[in-house]
N, C-alpha and C positions, 0 to 999 in steps of 0.2 A: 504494500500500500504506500503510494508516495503521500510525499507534506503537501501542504500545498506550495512553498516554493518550488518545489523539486518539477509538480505538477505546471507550475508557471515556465523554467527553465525547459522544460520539453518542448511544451507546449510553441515557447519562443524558437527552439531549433529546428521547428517542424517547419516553419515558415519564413523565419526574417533572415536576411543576409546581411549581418551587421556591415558599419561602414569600414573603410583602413582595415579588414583583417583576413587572417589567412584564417576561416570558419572552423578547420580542424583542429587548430590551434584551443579553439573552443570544447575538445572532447577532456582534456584534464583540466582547464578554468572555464568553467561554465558562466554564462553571464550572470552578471547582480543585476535583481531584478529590486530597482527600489521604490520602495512605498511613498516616501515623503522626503519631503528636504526643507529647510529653515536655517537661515544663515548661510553661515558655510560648509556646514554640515549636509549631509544627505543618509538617511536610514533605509533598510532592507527589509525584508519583510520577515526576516527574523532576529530584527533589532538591534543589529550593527550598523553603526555609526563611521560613517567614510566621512573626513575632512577634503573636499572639492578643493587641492591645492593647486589643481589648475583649471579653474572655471570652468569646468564644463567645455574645453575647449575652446577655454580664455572669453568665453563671452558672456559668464555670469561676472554683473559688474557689483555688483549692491548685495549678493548675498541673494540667495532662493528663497521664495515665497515672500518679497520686500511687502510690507502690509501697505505702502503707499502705490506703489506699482499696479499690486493685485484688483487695489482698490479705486485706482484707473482705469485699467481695462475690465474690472468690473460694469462700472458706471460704463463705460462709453458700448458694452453691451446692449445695454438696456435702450440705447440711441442710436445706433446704426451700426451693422456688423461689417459692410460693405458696400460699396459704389463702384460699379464703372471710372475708369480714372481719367478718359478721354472724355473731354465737353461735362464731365464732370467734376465736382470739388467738394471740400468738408475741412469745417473748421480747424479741426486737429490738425491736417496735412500744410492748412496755411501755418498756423499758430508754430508749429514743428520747423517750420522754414524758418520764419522770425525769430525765433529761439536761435538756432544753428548759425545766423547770420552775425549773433550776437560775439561768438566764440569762434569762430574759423578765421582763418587765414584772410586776410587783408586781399579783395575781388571775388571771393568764391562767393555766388551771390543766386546761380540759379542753380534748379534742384532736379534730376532725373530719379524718378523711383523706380528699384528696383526691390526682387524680394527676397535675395541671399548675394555673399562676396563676390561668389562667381561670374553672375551676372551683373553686379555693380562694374565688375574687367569688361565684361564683354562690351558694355554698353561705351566705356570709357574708351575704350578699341576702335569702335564704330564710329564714335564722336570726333574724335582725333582723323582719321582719314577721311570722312565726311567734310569736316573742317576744309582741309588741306585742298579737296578734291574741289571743292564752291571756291577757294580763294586763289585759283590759278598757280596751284600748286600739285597737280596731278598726279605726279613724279615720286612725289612722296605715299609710297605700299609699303614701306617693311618698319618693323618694331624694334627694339634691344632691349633689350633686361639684362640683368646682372646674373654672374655664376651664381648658383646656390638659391636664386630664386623662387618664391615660392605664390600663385596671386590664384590659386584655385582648379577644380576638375573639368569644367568646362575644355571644349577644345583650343578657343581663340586661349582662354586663362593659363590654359594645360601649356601654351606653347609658347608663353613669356616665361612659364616656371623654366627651373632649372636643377629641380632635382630630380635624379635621375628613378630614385623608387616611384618615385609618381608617374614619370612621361616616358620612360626607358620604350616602350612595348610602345605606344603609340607613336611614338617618331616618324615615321609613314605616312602618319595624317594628319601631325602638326604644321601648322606655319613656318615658315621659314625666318627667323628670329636670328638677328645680328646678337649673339654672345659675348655681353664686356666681362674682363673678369673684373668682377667685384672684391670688394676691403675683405679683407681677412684679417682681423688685427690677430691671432692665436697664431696663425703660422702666416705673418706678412711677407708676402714677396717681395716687398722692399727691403726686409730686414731691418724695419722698425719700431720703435717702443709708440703705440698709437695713445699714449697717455701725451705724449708731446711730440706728435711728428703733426704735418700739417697735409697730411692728405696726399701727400706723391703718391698712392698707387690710383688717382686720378686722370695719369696720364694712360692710365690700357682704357678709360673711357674716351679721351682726346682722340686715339689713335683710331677708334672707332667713329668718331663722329667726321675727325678731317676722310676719309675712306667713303664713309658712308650718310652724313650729312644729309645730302640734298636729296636723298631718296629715304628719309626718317620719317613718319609721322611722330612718332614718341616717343618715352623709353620709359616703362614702368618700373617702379622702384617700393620696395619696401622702407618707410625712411628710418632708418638707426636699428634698428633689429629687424633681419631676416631667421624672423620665429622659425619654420620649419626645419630650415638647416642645423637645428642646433642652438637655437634665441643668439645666434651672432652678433655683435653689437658693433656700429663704428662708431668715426666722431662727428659730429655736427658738422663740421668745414666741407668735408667729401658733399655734402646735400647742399652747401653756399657754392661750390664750384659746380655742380653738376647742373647748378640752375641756371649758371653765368652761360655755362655749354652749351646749353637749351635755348637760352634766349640768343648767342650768335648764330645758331643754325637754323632758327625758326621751330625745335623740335616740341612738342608738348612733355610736360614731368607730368606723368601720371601719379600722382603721390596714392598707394595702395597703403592706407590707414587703417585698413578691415581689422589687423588684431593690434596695431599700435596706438591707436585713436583714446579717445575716452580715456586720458588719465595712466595709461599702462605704461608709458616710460615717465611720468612725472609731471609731466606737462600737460597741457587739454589733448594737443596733439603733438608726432613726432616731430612735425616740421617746424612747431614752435622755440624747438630749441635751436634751429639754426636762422630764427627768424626770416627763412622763405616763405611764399605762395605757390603752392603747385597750378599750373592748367586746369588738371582734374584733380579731385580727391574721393578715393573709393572710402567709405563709411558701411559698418556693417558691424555685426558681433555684440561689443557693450552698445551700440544705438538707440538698442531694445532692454539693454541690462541681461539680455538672453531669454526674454520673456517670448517674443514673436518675429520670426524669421521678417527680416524686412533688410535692403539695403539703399545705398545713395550713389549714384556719379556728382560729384556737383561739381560744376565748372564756371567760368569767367562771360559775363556781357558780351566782351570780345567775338568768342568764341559759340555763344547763342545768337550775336546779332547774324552770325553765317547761313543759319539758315532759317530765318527772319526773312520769307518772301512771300510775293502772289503765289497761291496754293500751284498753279501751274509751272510756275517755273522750276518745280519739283525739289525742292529744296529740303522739306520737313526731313525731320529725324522721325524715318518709320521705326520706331523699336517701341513693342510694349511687351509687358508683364500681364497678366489675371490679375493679382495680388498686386499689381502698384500701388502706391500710397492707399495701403489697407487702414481702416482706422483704427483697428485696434492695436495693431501693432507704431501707428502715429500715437495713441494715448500712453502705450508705455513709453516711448521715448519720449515726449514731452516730459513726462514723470521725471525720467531719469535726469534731463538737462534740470529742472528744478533742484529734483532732491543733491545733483551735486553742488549748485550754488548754493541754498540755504541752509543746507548741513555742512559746508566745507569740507568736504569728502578731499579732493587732490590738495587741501593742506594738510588734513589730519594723514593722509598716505603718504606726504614726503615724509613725514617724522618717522613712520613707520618703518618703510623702505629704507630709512639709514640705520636702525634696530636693525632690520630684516639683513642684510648682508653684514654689516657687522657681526651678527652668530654666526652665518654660516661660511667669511673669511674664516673666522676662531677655530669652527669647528672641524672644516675639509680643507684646509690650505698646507698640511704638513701631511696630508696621506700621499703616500707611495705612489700612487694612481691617479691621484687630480691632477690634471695639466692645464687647465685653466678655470678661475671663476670669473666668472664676467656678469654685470648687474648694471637697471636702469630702472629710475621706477621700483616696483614689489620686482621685478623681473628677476628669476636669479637663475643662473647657470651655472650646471658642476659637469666640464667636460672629461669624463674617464680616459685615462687612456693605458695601455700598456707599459710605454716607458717615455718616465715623465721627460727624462734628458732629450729624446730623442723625437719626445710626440708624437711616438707610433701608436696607432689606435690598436684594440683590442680586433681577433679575429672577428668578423659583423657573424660569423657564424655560432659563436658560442651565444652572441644573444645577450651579453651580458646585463644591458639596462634592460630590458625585458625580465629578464631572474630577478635584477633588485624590485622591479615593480608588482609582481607577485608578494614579493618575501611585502613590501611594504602595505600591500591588501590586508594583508594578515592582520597587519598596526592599523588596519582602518586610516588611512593613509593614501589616496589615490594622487598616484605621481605621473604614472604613462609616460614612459622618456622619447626622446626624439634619438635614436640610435643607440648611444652612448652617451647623450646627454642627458643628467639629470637635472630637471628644472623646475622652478616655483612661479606661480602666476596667478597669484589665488585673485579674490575679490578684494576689493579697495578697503572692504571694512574687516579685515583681517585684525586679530588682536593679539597679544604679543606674548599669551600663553599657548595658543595654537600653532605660534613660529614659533617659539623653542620647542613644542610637540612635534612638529611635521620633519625641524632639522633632527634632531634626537634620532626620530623613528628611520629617517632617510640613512644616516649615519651608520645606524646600525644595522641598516639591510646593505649597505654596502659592503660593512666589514665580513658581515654574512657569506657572501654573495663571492669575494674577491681577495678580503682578506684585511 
């Protein structure tokens, strides 16, 4: 006779194809099937307690089940679940725009909805050579993005990424994507300390652009952490030159803010630390606090007045979504740009974030095995490696960060690493007994695990 989780767990591998995973993988860790979540916590249905230390996939901002949140898309229930987004409109989606205007980047001023990251690229894709193509720039078809890239599964998204677990197999029906390499400050091909170097591995973008220039629409960018590959971090300058690049050549900076946005490096946004304006800016993930899939392209006047014509002269941006500016998911994010102003959320999180790596310097900076931490914001990164002198990584077949994130289930602890990186990315209201629990319990499943 099964429990009833056990009955629930079946039940789930009879039919769902989880996302990111190899399903058989699923016959010795069966999925947690959980009941409820509040704060940063999340519970099972048989009463274990996971600390969400990395949002849900970075996109729970405020904590699960936020009672102002819930209590918005509550209300906005009861008023309109949905509209047509063409020739139609709804308070929320204006209100949500004015709010955004308030805090973004200096020009970003009009709004494309979409209803996940991926399509927030694709549309910003479409934007940019659309653009180019009405302003007697025709010339201009192909993209660049950086090594190690990462902007979503979509195909046009698939094929600015740059990592290779993701797009390896589809390469055949990717786009043809100009490849700059990108910062590595952990193993710089400059051979620089990126605490005070001022950007020279800038010039493998240079060398791309005098090449390739006049035939660019854009070049999408993750600004200051390329999360996937490992929450990579550069420095602010690379993103002040890259812009300078941009605007001699005519190219658009697509700034992909999907998991850096909302407070996750320190600042509202990443670009704010380099005090740029992107072209584009993709918006998606905390938007919603992770309440209701929804995304943004938002771009420049400039750039909307292009195709600003008599319907004839065929100008419009045909691209929509079902779910465009849905209104429930406009209510949560309203919610959320409030509750971070009037609660001071990204002040109370820098204070925090300097606790937060401060422990886990202390804690993992003298093992054997850590060859870099690197941190922005709550962001925190523990790169394992085999040998620290040398920064050889561990064989990708033994799985190693995999093993520790098992052993760390155990601690009620969900860490999910990106190869061999262990990383933290919890919710902005994270509190500083939960961070000496989550470094602790990390700590020890490594030593577990490795030694």
């Amino acid at each position: 006779m099964l429990t009833y989780t056990e009955d629930l767990i079946k039940r789930d591998l009879e039919h769902i194809w989880h996302p990111c995973s190899q399903m058989k993988d699923y016959e010795e860790l069966s999925p947690i099937i959980i009941k409820s979540g509040k704060g940063i916590n999340l519970y099972s249905y048989e009463g274990k307690k996971y600390i969400d230390v990395v949002s849900s996939w970075w996109c729970n901002l405020l904590g699960h089940c936020n009672e102002r949140i819930s209590n918005a898309v509550k209300k906005q229930l009861d008023t309109l679940e949905h509209v047509i987004f063409a020739n139609f409109s709804h308070i929320k989606a204006i209100e949500l725009s004015e709010l955004l205007c308030e805090v973004l980047p200096k020009g970003l001023e009009k709004f494309c909805f979409t209803d996940n990251g991926s399509s927030a690229i694709e549309a910003a894709m479409k934007m940019s050579f659309q653009y180019h193509y009405q302003t007697a720039n025709p010339q201009k078809t192909r993209f660049m993005a950086l090594t190690d890239a990462y902007h979503g599964e979509t195909i046009g998204a698939l094929s600015v990424g740059g990592v290779d677990l993701y797009s390896e197999i589809y390469k055949p029906v990717l786009l043809d994507v100009i490849r700059v390499q990108g910062p590595d400050c952990y193993r710089c091909p400059c051979g620089l300390n990126c605490k005070n170097c001022d950007a020279q591995c800038i010039k493998f973008a240079r060398e791309e652009f005098v090449k390739y220039g006049n035939n660019t629409c854009a070049i999408v960018i993750e600004p200051l952490v390329q999360a996937a590959a490992g929450m990579k971090i550069y420095p602010p300058v690379y993103l002040k030159k890259l812009r300078a690049l941009c605007d001699e050549y005519n190219v658009h900076l697509i700034a992909d803010e999907i998991a850096t946005g909302y407070g996750r490096t320190g600042k509202m946004f990443a670009c704010d630390h380099a005090g740029i304006s992107p072209d584009i800016m993709c918006l998606s993930k905390g938007l919603t606090g992770g309440y209701m899939p929804m995304a943004l392209a938002i771009t420049t006047k400039k750039i909307y007045d292009a195709f600003y014509a008599p319907y004839l002269e065929g100008k419009a941006f045909m691209h929509s979504h079902t779910y465009s500016g849905n209104p429930l998911a406009c209510a949560a994010a309203c919610e959320v740009l409030k509750i971070l102003k009037e609660e001071n959320i990204l002040e109370q999180a820098a204070i925090k974030a300097k606790y937060f790596n401060q422990k886990i310097t202390e804690k993992f900076s003298n093992h054997k095995h850590v060859g870099d931490i690197r941190s922005i914001g709550l962001i925190n990164a523990i790169e394992l490696v085999k040998d620290k002198n040398t920064k050889k990584s561990f064989d990708y077949r033994l799985r190693t960060g995999y093993q520790i994130y098992k052993k760390a289930l155990e601690k009620g602890v969900m860490l999910r690493p990106l190869g061999d990186v262990i990383y933290f990315n919890p919710p902005l209201i994270i509190e500083k007994e939960d961070m000496d629990y989550v470094i602790n319990a990390a700590y020890d499943c490594l030593v577990d695990v490795i030694g």
